[in-house]
KEMAR-467271 format. One record per residue: residue number from 1; residue in three letters; x, y, z of N, C-alpha, C in turn. Coordinates in Angstrom, 1 decimal. Atoms other than C-alpha are relative to their C-alpha. Example, Ala and Ser with C-alpha at 12.3 -4.5 7.8 and 13.67 -1.06 7.14 Angstrom:
BEGIN
REC | 1 | ala | 0.9 | -1.2 | 0.0 | 12.3 | -4.5 | 7.8 | 0.9 | 1.2 | 0.0
REC | 2 | ser | -0.9 | -1.1 | 0.0 | 13.7 | -1.1 | 7.1 | -0.8 | 1.1 | 0.8
***
This chain:
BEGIN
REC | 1 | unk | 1.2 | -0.6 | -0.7 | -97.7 | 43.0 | 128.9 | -0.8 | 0.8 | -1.0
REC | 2 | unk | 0.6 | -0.5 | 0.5 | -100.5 | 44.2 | 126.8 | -0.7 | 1.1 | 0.9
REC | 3 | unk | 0.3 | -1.1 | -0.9 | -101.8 | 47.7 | 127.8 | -0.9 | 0.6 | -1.1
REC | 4 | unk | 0.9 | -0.8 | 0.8 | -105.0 | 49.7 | 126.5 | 0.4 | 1.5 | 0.7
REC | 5 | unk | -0.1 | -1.3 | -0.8 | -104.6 | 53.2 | 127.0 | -1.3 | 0.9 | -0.1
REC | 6 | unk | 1.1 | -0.3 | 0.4 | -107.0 | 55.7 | 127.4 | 0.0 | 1.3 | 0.5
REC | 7 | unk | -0.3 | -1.2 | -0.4 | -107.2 | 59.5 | 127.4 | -1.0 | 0.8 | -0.8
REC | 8 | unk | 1.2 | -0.9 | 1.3 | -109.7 | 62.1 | 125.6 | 1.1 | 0.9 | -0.5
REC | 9 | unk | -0.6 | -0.7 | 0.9 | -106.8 | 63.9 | 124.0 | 1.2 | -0.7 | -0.8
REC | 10 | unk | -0.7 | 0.9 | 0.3 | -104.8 | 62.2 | 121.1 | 1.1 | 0.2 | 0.1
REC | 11 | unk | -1.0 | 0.0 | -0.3 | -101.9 | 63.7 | 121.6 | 0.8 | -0.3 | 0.9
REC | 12 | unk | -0.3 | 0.5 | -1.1 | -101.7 | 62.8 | 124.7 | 0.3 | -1.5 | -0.1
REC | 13 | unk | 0.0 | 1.5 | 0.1 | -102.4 | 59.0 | 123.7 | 1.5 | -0.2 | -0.8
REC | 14 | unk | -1.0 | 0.4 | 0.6 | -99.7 | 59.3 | 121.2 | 1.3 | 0.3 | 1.0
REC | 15 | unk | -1.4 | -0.3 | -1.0 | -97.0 | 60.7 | 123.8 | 0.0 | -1.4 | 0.7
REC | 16 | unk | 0.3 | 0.7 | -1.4 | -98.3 | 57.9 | 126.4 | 0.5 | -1.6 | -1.0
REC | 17 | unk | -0.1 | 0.6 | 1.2 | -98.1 | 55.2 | 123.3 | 1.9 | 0.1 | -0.4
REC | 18 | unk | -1.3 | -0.2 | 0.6 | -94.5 | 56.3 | 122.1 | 0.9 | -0.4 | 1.4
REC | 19 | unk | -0.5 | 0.2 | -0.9 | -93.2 | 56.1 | 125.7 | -0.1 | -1.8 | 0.3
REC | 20 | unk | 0.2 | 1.8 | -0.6 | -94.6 | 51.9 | 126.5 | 0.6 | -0.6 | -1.0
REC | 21 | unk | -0.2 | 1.4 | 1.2 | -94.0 | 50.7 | 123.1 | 1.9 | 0.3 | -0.5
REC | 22 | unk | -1.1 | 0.4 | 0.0 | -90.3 | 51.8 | 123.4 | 0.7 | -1.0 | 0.8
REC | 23 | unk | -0.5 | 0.8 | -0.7 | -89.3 | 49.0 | 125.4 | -0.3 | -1.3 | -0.3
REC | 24 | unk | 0.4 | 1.6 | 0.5 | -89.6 | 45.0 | 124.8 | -0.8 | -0.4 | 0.5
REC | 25 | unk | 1.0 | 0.4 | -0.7 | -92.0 | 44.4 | 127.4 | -1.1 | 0.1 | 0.2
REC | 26 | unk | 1.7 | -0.6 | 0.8 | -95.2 | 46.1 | 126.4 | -0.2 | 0.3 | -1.1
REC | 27 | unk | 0.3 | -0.4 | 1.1 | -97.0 | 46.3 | 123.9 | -1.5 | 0.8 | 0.2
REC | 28 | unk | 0.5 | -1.0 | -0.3 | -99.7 | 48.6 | 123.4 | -1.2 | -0.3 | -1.0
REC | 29 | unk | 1.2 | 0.5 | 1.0 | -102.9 | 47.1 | 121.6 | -1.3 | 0.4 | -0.3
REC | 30 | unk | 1.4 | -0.3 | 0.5 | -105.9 | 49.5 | 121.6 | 0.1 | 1.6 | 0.8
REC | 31 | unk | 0.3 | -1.3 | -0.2 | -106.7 | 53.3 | 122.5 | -1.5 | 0.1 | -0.1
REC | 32 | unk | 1.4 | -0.6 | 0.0 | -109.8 | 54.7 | 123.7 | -0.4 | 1.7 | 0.4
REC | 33 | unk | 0.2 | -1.4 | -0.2 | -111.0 | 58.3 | 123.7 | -1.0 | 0.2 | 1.0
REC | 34 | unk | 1.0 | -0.3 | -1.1 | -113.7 | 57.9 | 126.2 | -0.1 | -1.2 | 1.1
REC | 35 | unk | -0.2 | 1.3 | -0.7 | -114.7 | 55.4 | 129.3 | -1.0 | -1.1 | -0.5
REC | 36 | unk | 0.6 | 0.9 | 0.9 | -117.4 | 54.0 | 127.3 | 0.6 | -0.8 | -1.0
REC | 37 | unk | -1.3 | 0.3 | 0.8 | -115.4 | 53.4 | 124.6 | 1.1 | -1.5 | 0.5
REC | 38 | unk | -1.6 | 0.6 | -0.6 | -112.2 | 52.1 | 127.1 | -0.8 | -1.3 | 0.4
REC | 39 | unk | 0.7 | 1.5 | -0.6 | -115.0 | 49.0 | 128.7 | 0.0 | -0.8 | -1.2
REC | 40 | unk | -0.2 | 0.9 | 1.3 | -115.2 | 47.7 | 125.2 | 0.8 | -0.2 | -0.5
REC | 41 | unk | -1.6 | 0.5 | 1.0 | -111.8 | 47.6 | 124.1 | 0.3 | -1.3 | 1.1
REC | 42 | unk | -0.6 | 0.9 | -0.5 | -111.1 | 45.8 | 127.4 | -1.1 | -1.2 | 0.0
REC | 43 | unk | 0.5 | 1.8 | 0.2 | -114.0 | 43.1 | 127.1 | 0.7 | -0.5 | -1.5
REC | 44 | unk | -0.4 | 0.6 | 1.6 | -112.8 | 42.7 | 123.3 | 1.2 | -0.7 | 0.4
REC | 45 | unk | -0.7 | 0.2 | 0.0 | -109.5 | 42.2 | 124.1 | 1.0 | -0.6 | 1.6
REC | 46 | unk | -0.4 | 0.9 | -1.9 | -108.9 | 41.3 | 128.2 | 1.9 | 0.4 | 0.4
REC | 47 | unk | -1.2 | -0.6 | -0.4 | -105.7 | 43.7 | 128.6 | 0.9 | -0.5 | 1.2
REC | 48 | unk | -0.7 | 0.4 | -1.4 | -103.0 | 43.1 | 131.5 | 0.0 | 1.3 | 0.7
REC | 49 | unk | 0.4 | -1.3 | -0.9 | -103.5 | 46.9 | 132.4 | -0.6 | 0.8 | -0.5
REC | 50 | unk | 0.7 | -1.2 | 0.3 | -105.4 | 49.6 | 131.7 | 0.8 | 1.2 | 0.3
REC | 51 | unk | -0.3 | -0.6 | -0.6 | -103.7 | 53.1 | 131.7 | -1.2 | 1.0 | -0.6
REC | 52 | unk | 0.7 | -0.6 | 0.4 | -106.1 | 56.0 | 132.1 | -0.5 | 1.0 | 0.7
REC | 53 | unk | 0.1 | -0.9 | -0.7 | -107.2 | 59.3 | 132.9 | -1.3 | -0.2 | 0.5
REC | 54 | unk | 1.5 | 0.0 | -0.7 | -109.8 | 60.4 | 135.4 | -1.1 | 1.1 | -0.9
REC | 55 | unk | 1.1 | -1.0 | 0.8 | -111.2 | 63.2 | 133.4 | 0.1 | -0.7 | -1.5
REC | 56 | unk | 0.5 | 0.8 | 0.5 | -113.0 | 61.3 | 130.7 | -1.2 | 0.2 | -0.2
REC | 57 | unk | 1.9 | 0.3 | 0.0 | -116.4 | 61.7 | 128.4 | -0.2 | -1.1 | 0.2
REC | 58 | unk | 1.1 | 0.7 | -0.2 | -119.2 | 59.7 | 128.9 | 0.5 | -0.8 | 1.4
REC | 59 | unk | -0.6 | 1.1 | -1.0 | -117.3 | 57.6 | 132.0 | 0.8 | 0.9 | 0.4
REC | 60 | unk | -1.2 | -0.5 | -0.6 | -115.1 | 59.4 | 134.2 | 1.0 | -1.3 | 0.0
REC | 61 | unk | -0.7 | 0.9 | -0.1 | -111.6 | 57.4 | 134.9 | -0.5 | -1.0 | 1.5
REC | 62 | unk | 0.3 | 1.2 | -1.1 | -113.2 | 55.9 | 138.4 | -1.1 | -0.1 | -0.1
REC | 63 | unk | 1.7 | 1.8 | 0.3 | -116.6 | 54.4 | 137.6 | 0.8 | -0.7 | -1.0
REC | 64 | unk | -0.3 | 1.4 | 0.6 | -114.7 | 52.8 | 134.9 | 1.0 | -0.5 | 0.4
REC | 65 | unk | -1.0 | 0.8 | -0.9 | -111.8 | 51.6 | 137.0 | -0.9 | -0.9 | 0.8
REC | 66 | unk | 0.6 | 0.4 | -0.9 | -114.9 | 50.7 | 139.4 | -0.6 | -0.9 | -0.9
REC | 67 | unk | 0.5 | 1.1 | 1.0 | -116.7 | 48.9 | 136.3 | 1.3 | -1.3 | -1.0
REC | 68 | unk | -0.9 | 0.6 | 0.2 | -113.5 | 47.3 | 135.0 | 0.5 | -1.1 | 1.2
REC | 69 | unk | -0.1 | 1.0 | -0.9 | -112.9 | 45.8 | 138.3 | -0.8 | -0.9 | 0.5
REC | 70 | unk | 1.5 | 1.1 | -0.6 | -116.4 | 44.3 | 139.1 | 0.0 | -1.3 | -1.6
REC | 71 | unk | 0.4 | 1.0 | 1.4 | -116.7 | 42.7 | 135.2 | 1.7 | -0.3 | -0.7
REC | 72 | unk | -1.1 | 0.4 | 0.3 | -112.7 | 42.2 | 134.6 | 0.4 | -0.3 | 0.6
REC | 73 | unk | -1.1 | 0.3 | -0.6 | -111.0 | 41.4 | 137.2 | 1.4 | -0.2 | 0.1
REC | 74 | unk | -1.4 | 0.5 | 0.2 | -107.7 | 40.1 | 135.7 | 0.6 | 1.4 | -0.9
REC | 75 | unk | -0.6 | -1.0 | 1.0 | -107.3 | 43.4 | 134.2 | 0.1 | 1.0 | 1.3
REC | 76 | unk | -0.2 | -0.9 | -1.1 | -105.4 | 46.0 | 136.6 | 0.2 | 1.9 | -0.4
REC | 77 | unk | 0.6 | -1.8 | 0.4 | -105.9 | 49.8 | 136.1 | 1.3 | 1.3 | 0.8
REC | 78 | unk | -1.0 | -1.0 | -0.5 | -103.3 | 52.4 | 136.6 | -0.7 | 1.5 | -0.5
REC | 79 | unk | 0.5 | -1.3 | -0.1 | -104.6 | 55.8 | 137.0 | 1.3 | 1.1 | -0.5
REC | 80 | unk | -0.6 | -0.4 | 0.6 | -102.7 | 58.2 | 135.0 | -0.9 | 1.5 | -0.4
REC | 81 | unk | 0.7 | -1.0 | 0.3 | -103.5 | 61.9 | 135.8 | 0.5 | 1.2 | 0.5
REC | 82 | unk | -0.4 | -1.2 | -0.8 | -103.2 | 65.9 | 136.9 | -0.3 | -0.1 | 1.2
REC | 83 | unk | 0.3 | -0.2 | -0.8 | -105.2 | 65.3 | 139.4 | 0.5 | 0.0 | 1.4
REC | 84 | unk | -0.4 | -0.1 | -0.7 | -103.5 | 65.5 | 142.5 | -0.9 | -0.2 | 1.8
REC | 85 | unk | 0.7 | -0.1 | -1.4 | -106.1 | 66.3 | 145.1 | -0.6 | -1.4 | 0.7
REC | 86 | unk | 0.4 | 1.5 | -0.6 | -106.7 | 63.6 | 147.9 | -1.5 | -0.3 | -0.3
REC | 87 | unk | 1.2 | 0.6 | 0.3 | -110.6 | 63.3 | 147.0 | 0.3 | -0.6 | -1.6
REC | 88 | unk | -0.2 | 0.8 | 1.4 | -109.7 | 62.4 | 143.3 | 1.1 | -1.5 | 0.4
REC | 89 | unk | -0.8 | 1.2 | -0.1 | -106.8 | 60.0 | 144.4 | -0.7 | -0.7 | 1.0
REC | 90 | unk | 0.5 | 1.0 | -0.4 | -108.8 | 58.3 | 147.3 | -1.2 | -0.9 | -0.3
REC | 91 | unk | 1.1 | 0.7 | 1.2 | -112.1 | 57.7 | 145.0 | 1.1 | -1.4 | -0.8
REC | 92 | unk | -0.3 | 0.8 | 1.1 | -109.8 | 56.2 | 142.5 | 0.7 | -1.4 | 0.4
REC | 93 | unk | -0.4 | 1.4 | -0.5 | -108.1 | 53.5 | 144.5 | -1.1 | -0.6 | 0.7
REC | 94 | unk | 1.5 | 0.8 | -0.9 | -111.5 | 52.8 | 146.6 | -0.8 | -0.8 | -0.9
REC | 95 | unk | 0.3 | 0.7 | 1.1 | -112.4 | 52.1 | 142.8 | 0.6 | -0.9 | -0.3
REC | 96 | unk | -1.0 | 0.7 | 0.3 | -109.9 | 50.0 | 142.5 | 1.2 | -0.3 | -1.0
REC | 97 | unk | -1.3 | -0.3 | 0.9 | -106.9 | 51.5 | 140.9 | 1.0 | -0.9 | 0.8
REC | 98 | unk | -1.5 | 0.6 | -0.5 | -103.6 | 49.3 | 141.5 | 1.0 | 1.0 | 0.0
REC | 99 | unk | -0.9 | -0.8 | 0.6 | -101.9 | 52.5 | 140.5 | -0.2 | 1.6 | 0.0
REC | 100 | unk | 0.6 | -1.5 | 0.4 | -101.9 | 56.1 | 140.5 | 1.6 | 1.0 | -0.4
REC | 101 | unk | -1.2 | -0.8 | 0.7 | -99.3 | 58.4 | 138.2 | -0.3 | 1.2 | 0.3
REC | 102 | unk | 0.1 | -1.6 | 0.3 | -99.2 | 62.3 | 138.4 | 0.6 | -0.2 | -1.7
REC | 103 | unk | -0.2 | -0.3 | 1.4 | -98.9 | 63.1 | 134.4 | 1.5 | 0.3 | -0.1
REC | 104 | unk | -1.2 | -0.6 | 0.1 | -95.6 | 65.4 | 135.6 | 1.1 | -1.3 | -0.3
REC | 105 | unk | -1.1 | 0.7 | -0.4 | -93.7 | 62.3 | 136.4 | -0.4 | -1.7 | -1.1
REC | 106 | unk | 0.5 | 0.9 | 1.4 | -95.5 | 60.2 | 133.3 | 1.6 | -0.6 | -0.6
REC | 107 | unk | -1.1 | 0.3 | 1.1 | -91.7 | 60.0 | 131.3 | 0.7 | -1.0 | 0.6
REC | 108 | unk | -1.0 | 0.4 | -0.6 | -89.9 | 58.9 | 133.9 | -0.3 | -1.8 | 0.5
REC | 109 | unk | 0.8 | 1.4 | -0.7 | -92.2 | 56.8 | 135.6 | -0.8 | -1.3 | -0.6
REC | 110 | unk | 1.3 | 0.5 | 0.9 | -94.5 | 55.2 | 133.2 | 0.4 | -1.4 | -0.4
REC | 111 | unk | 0.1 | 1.2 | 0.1 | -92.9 | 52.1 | 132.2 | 0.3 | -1.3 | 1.4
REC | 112 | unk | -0.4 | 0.6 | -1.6 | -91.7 | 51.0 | 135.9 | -1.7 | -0.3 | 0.4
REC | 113 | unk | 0.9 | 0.1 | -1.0 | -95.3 | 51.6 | 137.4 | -1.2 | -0.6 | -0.7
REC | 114 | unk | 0.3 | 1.3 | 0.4 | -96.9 | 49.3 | 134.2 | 0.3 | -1.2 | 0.2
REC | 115 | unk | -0.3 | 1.2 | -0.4 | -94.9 | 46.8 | 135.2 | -0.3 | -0.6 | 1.1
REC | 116 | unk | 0.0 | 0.0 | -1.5 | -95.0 | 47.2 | 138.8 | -1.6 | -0.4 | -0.3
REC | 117 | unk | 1.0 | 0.1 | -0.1 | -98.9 | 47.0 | 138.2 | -0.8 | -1.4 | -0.7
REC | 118 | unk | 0.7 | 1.0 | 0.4 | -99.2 | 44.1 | 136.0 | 0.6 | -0.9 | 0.6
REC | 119 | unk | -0.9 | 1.0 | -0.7 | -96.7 | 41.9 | 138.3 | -1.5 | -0.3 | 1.3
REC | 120 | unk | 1.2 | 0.3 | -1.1 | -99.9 | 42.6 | 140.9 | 0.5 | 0.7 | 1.3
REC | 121 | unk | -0.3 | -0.7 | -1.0 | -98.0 | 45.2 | 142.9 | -1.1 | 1.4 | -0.3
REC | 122 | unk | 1.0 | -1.5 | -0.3 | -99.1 | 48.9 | 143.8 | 0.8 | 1.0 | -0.6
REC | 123 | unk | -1.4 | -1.0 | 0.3 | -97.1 | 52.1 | 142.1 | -0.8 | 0.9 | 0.0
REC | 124 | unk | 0.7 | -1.5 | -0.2 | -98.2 | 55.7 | 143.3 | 1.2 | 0.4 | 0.0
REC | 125 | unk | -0.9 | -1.0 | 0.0 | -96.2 | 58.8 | 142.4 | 0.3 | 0.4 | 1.3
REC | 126 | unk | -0.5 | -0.9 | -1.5 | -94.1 | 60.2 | 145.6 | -1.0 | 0.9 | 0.3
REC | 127 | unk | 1.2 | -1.0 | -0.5 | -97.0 | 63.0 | 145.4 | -0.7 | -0.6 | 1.0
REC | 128 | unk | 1.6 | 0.4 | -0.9 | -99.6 | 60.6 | 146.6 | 0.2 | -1.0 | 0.7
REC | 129 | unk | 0.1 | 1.6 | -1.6 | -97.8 | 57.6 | 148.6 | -0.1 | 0.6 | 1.2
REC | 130 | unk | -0.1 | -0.3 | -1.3 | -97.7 | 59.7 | 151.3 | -1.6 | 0.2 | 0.3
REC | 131 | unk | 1.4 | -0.5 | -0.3 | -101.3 | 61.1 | 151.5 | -0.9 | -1.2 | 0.2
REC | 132 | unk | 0.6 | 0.7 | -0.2 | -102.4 | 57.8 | 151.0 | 0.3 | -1.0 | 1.1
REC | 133 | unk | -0.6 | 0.5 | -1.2 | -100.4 | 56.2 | 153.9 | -0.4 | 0.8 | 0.8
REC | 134 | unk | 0.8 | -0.4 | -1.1 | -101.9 | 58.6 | 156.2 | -1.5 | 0.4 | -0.2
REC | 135 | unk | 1.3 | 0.0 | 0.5 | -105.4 | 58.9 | 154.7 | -0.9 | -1.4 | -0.4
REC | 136 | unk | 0.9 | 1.6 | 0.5 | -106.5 | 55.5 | 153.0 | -0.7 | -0.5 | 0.7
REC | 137 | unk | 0.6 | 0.9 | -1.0 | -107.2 | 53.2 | 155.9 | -1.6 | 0.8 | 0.5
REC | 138 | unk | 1.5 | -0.9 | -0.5 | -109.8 | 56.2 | 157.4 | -0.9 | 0.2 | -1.0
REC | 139 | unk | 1.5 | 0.0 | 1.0 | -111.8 | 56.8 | 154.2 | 0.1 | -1.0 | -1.1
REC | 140 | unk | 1.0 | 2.1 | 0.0 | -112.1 | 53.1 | 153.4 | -1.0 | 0.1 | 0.5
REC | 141 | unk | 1.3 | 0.4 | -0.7 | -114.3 | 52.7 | 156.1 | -0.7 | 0.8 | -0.2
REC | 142 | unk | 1.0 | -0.8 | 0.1 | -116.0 | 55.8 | 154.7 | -1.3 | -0.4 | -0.9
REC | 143 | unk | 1.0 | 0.1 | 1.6 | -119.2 | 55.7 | 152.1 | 0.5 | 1.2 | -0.8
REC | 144 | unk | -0.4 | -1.3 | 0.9 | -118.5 | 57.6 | 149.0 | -1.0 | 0.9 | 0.4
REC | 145 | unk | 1.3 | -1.6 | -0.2 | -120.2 | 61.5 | 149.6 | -1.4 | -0.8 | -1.5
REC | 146 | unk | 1.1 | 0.4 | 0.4 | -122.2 | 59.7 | 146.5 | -0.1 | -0.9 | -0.5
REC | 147 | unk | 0.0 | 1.3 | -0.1 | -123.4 | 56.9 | 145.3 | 0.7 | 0.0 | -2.2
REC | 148 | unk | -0.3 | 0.1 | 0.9 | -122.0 | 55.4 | 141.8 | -1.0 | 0.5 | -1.4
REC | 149 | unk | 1.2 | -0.7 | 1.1 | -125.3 | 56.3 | 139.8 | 0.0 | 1.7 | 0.2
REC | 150 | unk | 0.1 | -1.6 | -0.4 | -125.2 | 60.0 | 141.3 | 1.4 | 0.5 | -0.4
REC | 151 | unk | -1.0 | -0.8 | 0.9 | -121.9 | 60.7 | 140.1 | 0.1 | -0.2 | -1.8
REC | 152 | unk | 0.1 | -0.2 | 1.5 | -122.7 | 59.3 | 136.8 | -0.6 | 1.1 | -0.6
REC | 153 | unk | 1.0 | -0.8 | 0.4 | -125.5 | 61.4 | 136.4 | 0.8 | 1.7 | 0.1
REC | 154 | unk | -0.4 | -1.2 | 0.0 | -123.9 | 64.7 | 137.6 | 1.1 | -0.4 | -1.0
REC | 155 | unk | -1.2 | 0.3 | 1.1 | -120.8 | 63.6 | 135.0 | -1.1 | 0.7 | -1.1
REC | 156 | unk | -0.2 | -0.6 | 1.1 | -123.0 | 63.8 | 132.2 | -0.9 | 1.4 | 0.0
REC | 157 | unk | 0.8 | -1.7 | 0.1 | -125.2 | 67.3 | 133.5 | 1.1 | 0.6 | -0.6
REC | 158 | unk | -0.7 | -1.2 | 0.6 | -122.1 | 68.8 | 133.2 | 0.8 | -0.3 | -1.4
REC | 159 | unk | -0.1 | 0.2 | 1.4 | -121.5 | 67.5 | 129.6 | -1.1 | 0.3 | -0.5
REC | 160 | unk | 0.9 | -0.6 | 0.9 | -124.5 | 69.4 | 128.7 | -1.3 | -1.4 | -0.1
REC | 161 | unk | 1.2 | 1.0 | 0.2 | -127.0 | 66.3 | 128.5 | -1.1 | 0.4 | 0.5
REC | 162 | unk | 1.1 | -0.5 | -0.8 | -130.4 | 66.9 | 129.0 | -0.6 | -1.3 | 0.7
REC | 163 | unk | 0.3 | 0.6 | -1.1 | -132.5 | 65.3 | 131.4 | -0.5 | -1.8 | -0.6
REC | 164 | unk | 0.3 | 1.0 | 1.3 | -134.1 | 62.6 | 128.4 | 1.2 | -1.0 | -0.1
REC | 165 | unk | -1.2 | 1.0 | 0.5 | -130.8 | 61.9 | 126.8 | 0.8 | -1.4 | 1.4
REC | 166 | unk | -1.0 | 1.0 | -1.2 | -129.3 | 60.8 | 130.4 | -1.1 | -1.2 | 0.1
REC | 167 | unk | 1.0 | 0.9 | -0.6 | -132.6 | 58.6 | 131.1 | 0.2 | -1.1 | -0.9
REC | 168 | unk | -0.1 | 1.2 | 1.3 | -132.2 | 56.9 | 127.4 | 1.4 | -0.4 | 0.5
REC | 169 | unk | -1.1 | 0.7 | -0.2 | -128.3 | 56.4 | 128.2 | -0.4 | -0.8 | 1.3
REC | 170 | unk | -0.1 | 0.8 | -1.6 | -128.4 | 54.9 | 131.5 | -1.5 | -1.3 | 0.1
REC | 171 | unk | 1.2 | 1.6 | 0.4 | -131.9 | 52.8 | 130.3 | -1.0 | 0.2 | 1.6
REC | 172 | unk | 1.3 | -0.1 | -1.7 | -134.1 | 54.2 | 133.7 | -1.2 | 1.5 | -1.2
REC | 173 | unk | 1.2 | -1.1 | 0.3 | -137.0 | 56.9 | 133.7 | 1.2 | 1.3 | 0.3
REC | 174 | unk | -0.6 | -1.8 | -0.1 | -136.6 | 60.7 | 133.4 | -0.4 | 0.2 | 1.8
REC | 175 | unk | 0.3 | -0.2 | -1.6 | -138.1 | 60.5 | 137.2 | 1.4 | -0.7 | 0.9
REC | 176 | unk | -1.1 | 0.5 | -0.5 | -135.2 | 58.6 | 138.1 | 1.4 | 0.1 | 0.3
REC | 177 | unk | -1.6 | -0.6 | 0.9 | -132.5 | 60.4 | 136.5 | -0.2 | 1.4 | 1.2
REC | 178 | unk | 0.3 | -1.3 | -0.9 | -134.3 | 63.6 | 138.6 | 0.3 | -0.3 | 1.6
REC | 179 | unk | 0.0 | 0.1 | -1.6 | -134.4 | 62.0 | 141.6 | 2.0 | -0.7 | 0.5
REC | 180 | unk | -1.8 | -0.4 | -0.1 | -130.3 | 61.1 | 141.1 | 1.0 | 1.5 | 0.9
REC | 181 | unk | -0.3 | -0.9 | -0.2 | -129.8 | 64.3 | 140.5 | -0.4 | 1.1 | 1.1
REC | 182 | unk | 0.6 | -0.6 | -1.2 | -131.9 | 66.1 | 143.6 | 0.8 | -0.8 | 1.2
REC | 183 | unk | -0.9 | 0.5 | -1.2 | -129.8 | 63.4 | 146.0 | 1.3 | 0.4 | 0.1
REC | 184 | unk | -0.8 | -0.7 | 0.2 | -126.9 | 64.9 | 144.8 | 0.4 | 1.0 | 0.2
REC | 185 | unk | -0.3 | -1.2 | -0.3 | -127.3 | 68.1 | 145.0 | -0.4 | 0.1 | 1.6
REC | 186 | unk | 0.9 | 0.4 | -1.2 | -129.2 | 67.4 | 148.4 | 2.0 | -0.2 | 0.8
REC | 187 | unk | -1.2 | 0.8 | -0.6 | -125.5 | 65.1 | 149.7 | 1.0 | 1.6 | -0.3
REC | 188 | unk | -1.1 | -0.7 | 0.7 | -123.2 | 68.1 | 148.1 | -0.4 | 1.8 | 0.5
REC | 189 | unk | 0.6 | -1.2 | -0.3 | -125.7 | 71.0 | 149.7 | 0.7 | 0.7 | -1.1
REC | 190 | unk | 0.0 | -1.1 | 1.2 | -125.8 | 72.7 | 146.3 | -1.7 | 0.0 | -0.6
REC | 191 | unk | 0.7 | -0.8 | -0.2 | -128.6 | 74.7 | 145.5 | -0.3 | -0.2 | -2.1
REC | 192 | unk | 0.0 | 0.2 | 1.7 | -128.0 | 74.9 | 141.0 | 0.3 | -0.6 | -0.7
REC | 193 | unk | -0.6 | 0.4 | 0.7 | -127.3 | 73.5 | 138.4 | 1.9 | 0.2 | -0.7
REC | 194 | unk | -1.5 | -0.5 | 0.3 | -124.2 | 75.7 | 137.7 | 0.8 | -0.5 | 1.3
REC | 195 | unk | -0.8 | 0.5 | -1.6 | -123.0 | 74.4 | 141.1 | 0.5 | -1.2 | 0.2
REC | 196 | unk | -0.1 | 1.7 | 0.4 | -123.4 | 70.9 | 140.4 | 1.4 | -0.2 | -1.0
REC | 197 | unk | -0.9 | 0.3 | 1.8 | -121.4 | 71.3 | 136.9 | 1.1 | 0.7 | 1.0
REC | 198 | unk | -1.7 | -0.2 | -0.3 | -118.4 | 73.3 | 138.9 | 0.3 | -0.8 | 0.9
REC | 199 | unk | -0.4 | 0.9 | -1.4 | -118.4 | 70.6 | 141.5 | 0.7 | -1.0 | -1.0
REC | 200 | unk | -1.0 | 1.0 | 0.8 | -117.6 | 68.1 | 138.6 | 0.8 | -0.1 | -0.7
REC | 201 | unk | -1.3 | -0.3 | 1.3 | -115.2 | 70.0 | 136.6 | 0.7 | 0.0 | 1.5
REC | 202 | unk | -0.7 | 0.2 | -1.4 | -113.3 | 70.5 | 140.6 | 0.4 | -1.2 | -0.1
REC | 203 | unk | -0.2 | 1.9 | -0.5 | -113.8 | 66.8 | 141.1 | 0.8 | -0.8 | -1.1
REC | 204 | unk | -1.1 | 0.6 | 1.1 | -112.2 | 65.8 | 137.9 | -1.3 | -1.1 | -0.7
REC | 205 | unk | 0.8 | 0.9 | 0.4 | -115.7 | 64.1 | 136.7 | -0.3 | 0.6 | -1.2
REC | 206 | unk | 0.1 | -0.3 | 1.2 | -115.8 | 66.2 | 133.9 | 1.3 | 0.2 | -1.1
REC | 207 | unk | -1.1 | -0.5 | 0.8 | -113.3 | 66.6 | 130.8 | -0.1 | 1.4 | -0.3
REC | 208 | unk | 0.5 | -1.6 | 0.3 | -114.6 | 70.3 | 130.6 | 1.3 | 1.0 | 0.8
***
């Protein structure tokens, strides 16, 4: 099973790395430090899983699980993270994670729930099978609170980007990027900028 991993701290990659590639069954063919970054390893290379956190520059871990699933398909995505709270774990499977790890239970768990994910099963930590067995089915049929462009955009405010830089990355107008960001704060009744940015370090859209 080839596996890209992908984390913004390298120590972390090296721990996550030393744990898959002791065993005969995985191998471990590329590291990425961001989600920008992690899309191009897996077009280059067409992985059998992706492991990867949700807090993540330039790309959170669920738009690029959500971008990985739309343009890869055959590549399955195990989420691999602190985050615990049911808005970060139900985003991330609505994204289309096969998988979701709590970090605590990374040692134990980590080569089982690669496997378990590239065979084309499901593997969530005991934390979150339960929340999601009584939660999932109802916010399915929900809309996300925002839309995929509106949490990009709040992602990179609170990485400091100005209003320009986001317009050139994303390839739209500066009017466009404002008017993101005004639906946003509008959906989220927030009022600042400083408001916005603690809503996406909360949400796990920032690595901050």
């Amino acid at each position: 099973m080839r596996v890209v991993l992908a984390d913004d701290h390298p120590v972390v990659r090296a721990g996550l790395r030393h744990i898959l590639d002791s065993g005969d069954t995985i191998e471990v063919v590329a590291e990425a430090e961001d989600g920008r970054t992690l899309l191009r390893r897996v077009q280059a290379l067409s992985p059998d899983v992706v492991v990867m956190d949700v807090s993540m520059p330039e790309l959170n871990g669920i738009e690029a699980t959500r971008a990985i699933r739309r343009q890869f398909p055959t590549t399955r995505v195990l989420v691999l993270s602190v985050h615990g709270a049911e808005a970060v774990v139900l985003d991330a499977v609505a994204a289309g994670a096969a998988g979701y790890l709590l970090k605590e239970t990374a040692t134990e768990e980590l080569q089982r729930a690669v496997s378990a994910v590239a065979r084309g099963e499901g593997y969530f930590s005991p934390g979150v099978a339960g929340l999601l067995v009584n939660r999932l089915n109802e916010r399915a049929r929900q809309r996300p609170l925002l839309s995929a462009r509106e949490r990009e955009v709040v992602q990179l405010i609170s990485e400091g980007e100005r209003l320009g830089q986001i317009a050139a990355k994303l390839f739209v107008s500066i009017a466009t990027v404002k008017s993101h960001r005004a639906n946003a704060m509008r959906k989220l009744s927030i009022r600042t900028t400083a408001d916005l940015i603690r809503y996406a370090i909360r949400g796990g859209l920032s690595p901050l």
